[in-house]
Structure formats: C-alpha cells, structure tokens
C-alpha positions in Angstrom: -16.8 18.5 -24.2 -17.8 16.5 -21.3 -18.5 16.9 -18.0 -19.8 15.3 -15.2 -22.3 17.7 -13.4 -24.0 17.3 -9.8 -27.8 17.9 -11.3 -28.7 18.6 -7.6 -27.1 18.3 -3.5 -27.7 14.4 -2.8 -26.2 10.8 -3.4 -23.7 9.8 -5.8 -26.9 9.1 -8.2 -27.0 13.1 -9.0 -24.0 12.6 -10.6 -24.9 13.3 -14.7 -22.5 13.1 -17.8 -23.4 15.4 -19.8 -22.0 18.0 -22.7 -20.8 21.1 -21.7 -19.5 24.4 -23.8 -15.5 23.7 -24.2 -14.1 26.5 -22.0 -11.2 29.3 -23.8 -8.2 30.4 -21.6 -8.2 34.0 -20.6 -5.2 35.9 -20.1 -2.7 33.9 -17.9 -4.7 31.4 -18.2 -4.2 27.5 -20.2 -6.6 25.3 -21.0 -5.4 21.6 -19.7 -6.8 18.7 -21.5 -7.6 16.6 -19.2 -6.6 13.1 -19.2 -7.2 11.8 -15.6 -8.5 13.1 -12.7 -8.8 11.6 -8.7 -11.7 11.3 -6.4 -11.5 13.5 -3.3 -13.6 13.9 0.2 -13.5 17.5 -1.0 -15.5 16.0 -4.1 -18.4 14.1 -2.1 -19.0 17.2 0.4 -19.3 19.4 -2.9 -21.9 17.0 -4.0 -23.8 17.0 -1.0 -24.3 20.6 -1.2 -21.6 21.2 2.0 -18.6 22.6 0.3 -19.0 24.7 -2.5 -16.6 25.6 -5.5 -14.4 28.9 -4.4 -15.2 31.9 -6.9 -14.0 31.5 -10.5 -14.4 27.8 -10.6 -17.0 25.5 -12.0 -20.2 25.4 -9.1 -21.3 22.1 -10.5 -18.6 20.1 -12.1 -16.6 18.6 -9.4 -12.8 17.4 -9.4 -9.7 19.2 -7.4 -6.6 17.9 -9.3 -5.6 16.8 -12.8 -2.8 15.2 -15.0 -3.4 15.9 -18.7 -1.7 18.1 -21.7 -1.8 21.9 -22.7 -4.2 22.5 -25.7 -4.6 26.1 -25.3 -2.7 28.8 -24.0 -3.7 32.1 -22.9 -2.4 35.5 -23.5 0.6 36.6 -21.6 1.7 32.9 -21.0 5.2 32.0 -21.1 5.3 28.9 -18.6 3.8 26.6 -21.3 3.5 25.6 -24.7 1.0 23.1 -26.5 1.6 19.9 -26.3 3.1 19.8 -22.9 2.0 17.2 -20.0 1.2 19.1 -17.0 -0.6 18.3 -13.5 -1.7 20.4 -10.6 -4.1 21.5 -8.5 -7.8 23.4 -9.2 -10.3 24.7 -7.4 -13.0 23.2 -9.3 -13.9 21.3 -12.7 -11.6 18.4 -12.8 -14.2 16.4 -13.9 -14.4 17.1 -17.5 -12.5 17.0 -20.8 -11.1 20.0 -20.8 -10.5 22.8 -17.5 -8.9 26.4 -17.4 -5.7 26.7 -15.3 -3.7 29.6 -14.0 -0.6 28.7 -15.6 1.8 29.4 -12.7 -0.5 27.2 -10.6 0.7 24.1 -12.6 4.2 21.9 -12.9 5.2 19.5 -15.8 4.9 15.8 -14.9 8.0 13.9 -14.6 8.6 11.4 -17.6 7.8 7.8 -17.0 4.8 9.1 -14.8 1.6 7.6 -16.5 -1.2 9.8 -16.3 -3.1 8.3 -14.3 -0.3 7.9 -11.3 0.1 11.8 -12.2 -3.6 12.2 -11.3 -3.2 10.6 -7.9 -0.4 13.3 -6.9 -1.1 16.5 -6.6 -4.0 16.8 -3.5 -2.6 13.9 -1.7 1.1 14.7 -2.2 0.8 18.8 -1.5 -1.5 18.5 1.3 0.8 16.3 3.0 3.8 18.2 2.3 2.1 21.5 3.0 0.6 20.1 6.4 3.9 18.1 8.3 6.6 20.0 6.5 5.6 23.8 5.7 3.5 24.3 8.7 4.4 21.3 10.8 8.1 22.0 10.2 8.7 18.4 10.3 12.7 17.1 10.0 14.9 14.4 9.8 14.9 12.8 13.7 11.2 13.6 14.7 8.4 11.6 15.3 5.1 11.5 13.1 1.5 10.3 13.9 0.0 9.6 10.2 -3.9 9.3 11.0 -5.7 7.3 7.9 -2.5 6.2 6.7 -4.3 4.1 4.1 -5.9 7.1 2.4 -4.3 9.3 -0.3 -3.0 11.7 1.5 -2.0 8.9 4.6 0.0 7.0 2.2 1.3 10.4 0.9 2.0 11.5 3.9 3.8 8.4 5.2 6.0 8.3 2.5 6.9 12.2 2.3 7.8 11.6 6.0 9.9 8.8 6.0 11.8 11.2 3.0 12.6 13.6 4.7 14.0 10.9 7.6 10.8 11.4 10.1 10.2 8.2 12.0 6.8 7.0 11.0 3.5 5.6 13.0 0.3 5.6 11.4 -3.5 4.6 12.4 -6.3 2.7 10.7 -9.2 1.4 11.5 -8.4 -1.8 10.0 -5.8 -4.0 10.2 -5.5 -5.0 6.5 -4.6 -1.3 5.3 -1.6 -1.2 8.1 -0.6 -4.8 6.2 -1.2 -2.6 2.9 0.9 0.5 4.2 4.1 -1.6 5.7 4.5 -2.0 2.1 5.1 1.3 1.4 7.6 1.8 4.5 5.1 1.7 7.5 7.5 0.7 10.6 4.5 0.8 13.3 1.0 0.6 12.9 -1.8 1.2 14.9 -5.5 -0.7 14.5 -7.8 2.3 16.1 -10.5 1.1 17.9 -14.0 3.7 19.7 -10.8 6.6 18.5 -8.3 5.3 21.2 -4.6 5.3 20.2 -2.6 7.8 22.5 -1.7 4.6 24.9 0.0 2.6 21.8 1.9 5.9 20.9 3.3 6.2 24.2 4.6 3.0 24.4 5.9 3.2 21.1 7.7 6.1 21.7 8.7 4.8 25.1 7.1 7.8 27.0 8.1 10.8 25.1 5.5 11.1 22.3 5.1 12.4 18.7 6.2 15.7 17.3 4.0 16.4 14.5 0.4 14.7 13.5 -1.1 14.6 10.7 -4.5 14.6 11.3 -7.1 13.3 8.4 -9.8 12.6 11.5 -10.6 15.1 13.2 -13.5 14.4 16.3 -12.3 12.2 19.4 -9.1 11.8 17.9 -8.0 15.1 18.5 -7.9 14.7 22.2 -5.6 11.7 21.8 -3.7 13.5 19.4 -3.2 15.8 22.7 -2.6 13.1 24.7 0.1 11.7 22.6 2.2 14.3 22.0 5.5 15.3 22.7 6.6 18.7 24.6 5.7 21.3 22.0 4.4 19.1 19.4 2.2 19.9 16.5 -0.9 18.7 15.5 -2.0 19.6 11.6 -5.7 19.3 11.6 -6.8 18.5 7.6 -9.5 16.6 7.9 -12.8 15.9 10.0 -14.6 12.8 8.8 -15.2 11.9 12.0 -17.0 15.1 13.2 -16.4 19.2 13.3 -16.3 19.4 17.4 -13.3 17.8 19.7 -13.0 18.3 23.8 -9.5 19.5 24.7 -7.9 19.4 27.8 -6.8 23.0 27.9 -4.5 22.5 31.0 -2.9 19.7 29.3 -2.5 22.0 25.8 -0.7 24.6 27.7 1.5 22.0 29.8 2.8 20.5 26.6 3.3 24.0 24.7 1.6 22.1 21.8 0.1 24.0 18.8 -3.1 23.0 17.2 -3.4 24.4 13.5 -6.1 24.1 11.2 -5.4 24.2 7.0 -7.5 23.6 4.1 -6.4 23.8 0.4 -8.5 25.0 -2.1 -9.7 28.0 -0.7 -6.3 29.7 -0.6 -5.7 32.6 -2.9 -3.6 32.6 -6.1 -0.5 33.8 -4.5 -0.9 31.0 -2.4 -1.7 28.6 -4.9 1.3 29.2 -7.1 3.3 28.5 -4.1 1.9 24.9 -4.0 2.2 24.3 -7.3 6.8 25.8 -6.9 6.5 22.7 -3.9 4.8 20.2 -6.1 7.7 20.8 -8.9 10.4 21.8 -6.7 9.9 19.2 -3.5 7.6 16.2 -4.6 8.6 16.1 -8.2 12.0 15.1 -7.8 10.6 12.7 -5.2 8.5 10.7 -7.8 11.6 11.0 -10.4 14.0 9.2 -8.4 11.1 6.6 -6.8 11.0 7.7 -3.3 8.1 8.2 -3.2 5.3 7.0 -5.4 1.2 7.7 -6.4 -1.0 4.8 -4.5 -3.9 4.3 -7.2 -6.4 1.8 -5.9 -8.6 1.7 -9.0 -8.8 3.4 -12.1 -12.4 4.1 -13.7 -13.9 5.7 -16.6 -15.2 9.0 -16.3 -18.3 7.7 -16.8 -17.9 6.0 -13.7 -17.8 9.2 -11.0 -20.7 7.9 -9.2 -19.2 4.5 -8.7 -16.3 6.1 -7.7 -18.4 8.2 -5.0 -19.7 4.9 -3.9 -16.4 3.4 -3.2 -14.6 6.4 -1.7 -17.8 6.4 0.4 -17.1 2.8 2.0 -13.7 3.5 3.1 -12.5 0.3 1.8 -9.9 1.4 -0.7 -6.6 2.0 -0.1 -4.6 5.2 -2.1 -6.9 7.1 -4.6 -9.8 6.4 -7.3 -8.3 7.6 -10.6 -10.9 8.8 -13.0 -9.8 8.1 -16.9 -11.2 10.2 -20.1 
C-alpha cells in the first residue's frame, strides 16, 4: 500500500510517498481503508521531529483522523463488518491506504456525508466538543471566546457552541476569516492585533466577561483570556502556536475563581479513546445528520500532495481543514 513517510525531522520536503507492507488487524482490531484523511498542527510538529507518534502507532507515517471503509476485521470484533463506512480518530498513520483501528475507537459516518467532509470531522469536531462541553461544561445561556475561529477546530468549535445555545465571540488575526466565519453563525468577531482582545470582549459582554474559552493560541493570549473572563470562568487551553510560556496575574486568577485546564488528544489511553469515539457518534453525529453543524473543507488534495498541504496549513491562510484524497 501507500504511505506517505517523513524520511527525516525537517520541512515539508521530507515528506516521501512511498510503498509500505499492508498492515493485518490483530484481535480487536480492523483494518480501515482509508479514503480521506485531514491535515493537522499535530501532523507538522510530528514532522519536525517535536511530537512523536504515542506507542502502537506508526513513528513515521503521519495523519490523526480518517473517513474510509472496513476491509478487514479482527478477531473478537463485533462492532463492524466489511464493507462498512467508518471515521474516527488515530494516534498515528492516517496517511496511507490502509491503517489498523481499535474498533470501539471508531463510529459509522452518517449517510450523505462524502468522505472527504467525513475526513474533516473527527479532530476538529471532538476536540471541540471534548474541550468547551466535557471539560468546559459549557451550556445553553453562557458565553464563549472561540480563539482561531477560522481553523478546524475554531469553526468546529463555533458551531458546536452555538448548538448547544452558547453565545458566540471568536478572534482572528484577519479580518477576512471573521467575514468567512459569520457565515457559519459568527455573531461577533474580533480582528486580534500584538494578542490584545480582552478590551473588545468586555465591551461586548458589557462588563461581565466570557465563561468558557477555547483556546487554540496559547502565549500572550492567555493573559487576556484572564483578563476577559467572567467570575469563575474557564479557559480550555488546546493549543500553543503562539508559544509554550504565558505570564498570569495570579491575584487576578484567584479573584475571579477561574480555572485554567490544559488537554491534548492523542495521547489519551484506550479507555479514553473509546469515549471519544461514543461522543463523536452519540453527540456530533446527529449534529452533522440533521445539518447543524457541518465539516469546513478548505481544499481537497491528493495524497500525493501532503507536502503541499504542509505548506499551506503552514501559512495560516486557509480557512476549515486540508483534506487529503487516496
């Protein structure tokens, strides 16, 4: 089968398609042909040499999610049968023709979902769900700060919120993907500008602040999130493109009641795991079935394409995900 492999840590050139033994599902296990996969930040740090696959996944073929079809099925397995289109969430390898699965970590796609809109779900849709509503505890009547609310999981996130009847502001650092994300249900933007936003929030929320962030940042814009926030608010911290190390008004912290929390994904064990994968077909499923909420696919390219792809997601100038085809 094929595979995309990072030959060595570096640029988006190190990026090789190659041909790679077809894997064969253990017990529990499926094999998931894979028919689309999406382009992660996960996915560039693994190719840099900064965040490597968990145990029991591929250390060189990157990819965190995929939409395709059952081909093989493991001993034991009673979830799944041949045939059947799943998507889901993996700690590794989604960047090939084929990847092994723990079948309970996987939920059927909902019919009339293409592949390639399946492909943009499961990351962006679970870790927003997971962040604001699991460990958030976000609910109808609060208010929600959606930081990079023109990436996967920022449009996710935006349109999980507004759900589950959350009142929705979001930040980015350009004014054409707020345009891009009033589409999807955006009520107040916010153009960020040196990482200062906490002012426009206030006034916004005439004084009172936000109850729950989602935070895809991280760095300076912590502090504001601080700043911002309403008497025991939350702040979800899920991503740090914009650096590992914040200052914090401690004072301020313990004032407010506030509760910083820190989450990651892929790392999680397999008890956790399956969990995502019951909210994925229990929560977000039915979402996408009835069109409340929808996958936000900027581009779709060939999987001979992943270090274009890389380039792209690099720029920060697309809006949604980069779907890879096979």
């Amino acid at each position: 089968m094929r595979a995309i492999v990072i030959r060595e840590p570096g640029g988006p050139e190190v990026l090789e398609l190659r041909e790679v033994p077809t894997p064969e599902p253990s017990r529990g296990e499926v094999r998931v042909r894979v028919r689309a996969t999406a382009v992660n930040r996960a996915d560039l740090l693994q190719r840099l040499g900064a965040y490597p696959a968990p145990p029991g996944s591929p250390a060189d073929v990157p990819g965190l999610e995929i939409a395709g079809e059952v081909d093989a099925v493991g001993d034991g397995v009673t979830e799944f049968a041949g045939g059947e289109r799943v998507f889901g969430l993996v700690g590794g390898g989604a960047y090939a023709d084929a990847v092994l699965v723990h079948a309970r970590t996987l939920a059927r796609i909902p019919s009339g979902l293409t592949f390639t809109d399946a492909a943009a779900v499961p990351e962006a849709f679970v870790t927003a769900w997971d962040a604001m509503v699991e460990q958030g505890h976000l609910s109808a009547g609060d208010t929600v700060l959606v930081h990079a609310v023109g990436s996967g999981v920022g449009t996710a996130g935006l349109q999980l919120a507004r759900a589950v009847g959350a009142v929705v502001l979001g930040t980015s650092r350009t004014q054409a993907k707020i345009d891009r994300a009033r589409e999807l249900g955006l009520p107040f933007g916010i153009v960020v500008e040196q990482s200062a936003f906490a002012d426009a929030v206030m006034t916004r929320t005439v004084g009172r602040g936000v109850d729950v962030v989602l935070e895809l940042v991280g760095g300076g814009y912590i502090s504001e999130d601080l700043t911002c926030l309403a008497p025991r608010g939350r702040i979800i911290v899920v991503g740090a493109m914009a650096g590992r190390e914040a200052a914090l008004d401690v004072t301020l912290l313990m004032r407010k009641r506030a509760t910083i929390r820190g989450t990651v994904l892929r790392s999680r064990p397999l008890e956790e795991k399956i969990l995502a994968a019951i909210v994925l077909e229990r929560r977000i499923v039915p979402l996408l079935a009835s069109g409340a909420v929808r996958s936000v696919v900027d581009r779709v390219l060939p999987l001979s394409q992943a270090a274009e792809a890389h380039r792209l997601m690099q720029s920060n100038a697309t809006f949604g995900k980069i779907v890879l085809q096979m």
